[in-house]
N, C-alpha and C positions, 0 to 999 in steps of 0.2 A: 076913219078912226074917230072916235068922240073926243069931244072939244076936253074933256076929261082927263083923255090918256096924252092931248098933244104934250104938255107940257111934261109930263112921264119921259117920253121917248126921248126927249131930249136930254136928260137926266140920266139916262142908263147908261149911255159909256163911263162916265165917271163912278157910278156904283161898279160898275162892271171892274173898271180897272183897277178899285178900291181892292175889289174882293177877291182880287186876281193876285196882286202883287203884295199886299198888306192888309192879308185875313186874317195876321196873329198878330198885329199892332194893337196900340189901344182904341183908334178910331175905327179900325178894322173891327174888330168886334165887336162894338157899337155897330154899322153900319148891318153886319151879320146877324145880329138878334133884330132888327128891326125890320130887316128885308125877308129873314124866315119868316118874323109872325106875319109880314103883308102877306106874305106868300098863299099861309098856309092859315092863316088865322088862327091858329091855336097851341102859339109860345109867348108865355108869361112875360112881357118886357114894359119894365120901368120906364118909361120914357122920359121923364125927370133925367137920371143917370145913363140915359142909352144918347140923349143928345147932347150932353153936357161933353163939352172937349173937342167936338169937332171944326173942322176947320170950317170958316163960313161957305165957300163950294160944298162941300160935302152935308154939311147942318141943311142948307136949299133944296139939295137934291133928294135928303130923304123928307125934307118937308112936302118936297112937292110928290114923291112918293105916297105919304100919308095923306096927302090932300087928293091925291087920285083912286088912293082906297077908299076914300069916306064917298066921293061922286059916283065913283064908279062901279066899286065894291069888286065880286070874284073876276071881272074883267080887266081888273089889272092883275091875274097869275098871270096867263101866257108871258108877257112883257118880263114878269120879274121871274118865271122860271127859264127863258133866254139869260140874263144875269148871272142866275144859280149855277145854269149848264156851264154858259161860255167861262167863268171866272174860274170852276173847278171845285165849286161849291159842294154841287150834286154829287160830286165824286168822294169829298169828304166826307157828304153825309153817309154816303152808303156803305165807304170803307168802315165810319163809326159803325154801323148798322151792323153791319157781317160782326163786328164783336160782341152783341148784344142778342141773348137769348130771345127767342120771336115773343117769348110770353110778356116780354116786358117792354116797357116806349124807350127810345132811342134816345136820349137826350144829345140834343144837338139843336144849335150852337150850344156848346155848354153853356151851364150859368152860372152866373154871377156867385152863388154861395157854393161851398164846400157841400161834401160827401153827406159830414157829419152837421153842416149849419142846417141841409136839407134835411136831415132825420129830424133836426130838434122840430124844425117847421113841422114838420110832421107831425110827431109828437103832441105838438101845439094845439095842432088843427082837429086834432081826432080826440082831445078833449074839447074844444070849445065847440065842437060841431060833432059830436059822435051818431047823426041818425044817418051823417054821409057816408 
């Protein structure tokens, strides 16, 4: 294993438990937007607000998360989709999934803004940027 992920591996039971037993807490769901976008690299998370509030074990173990993604990059998924699976993540997401039309992205973990905060974003964006 690279010197990389050793410090990872250690870290995963406690993600793991986090996201097993308190995915809808408030540290839980911090922990949950930070471990999808490692995951997957591509959900929007504030890290400002996603680490704020955690208990120090928990603030470590996604730092050293984050510090394993920036070394080692897509070879920390395997490690973190173990996590996803074993804590019942993966089942979340896909139960979200099945209620979501194929044509459209799944949001999950949800986010932080409302229905209607995300339209205004929207809104927002496609004036300030309309060649997107």
């Amino acid at each position: 294993m690279s010197t990389a992920l050793e410090p990872l591996e250690a870290a995963l039971p406690l993600l793991t438990d986090t996201l097993r037993r308190h995915w809808s807490t408030g540290q839980g769901k911090r922990v949950r937007a930070i471990v999808w976008s490692l995951y997957g690299g591509d959900h929007s998370v504030g890290l400002g607000n996603a680490l704020s509030g955690l208990d120090d074990a928990l603030g470590r173990a996604l730092g050293t998360a984050i510090a394993a993604r920036i070394a080692a990059g897509a070879a920390v998924e395997p490690l973190l989709k173990t996590v996803l699976e074993e804590s019942g993540e993966l089942a979340r997401f896909e139960a979200a999934a099945d209620k979501i039309p194929a044509h459209l992205p799944t949001p999950y973990p949800p986010p932080d803004l409302s229905a209607r905060e995300l339209r205004e974003l929207a809104e927002a964006l496609d004036i300030l940027y309309p060649e997107n």
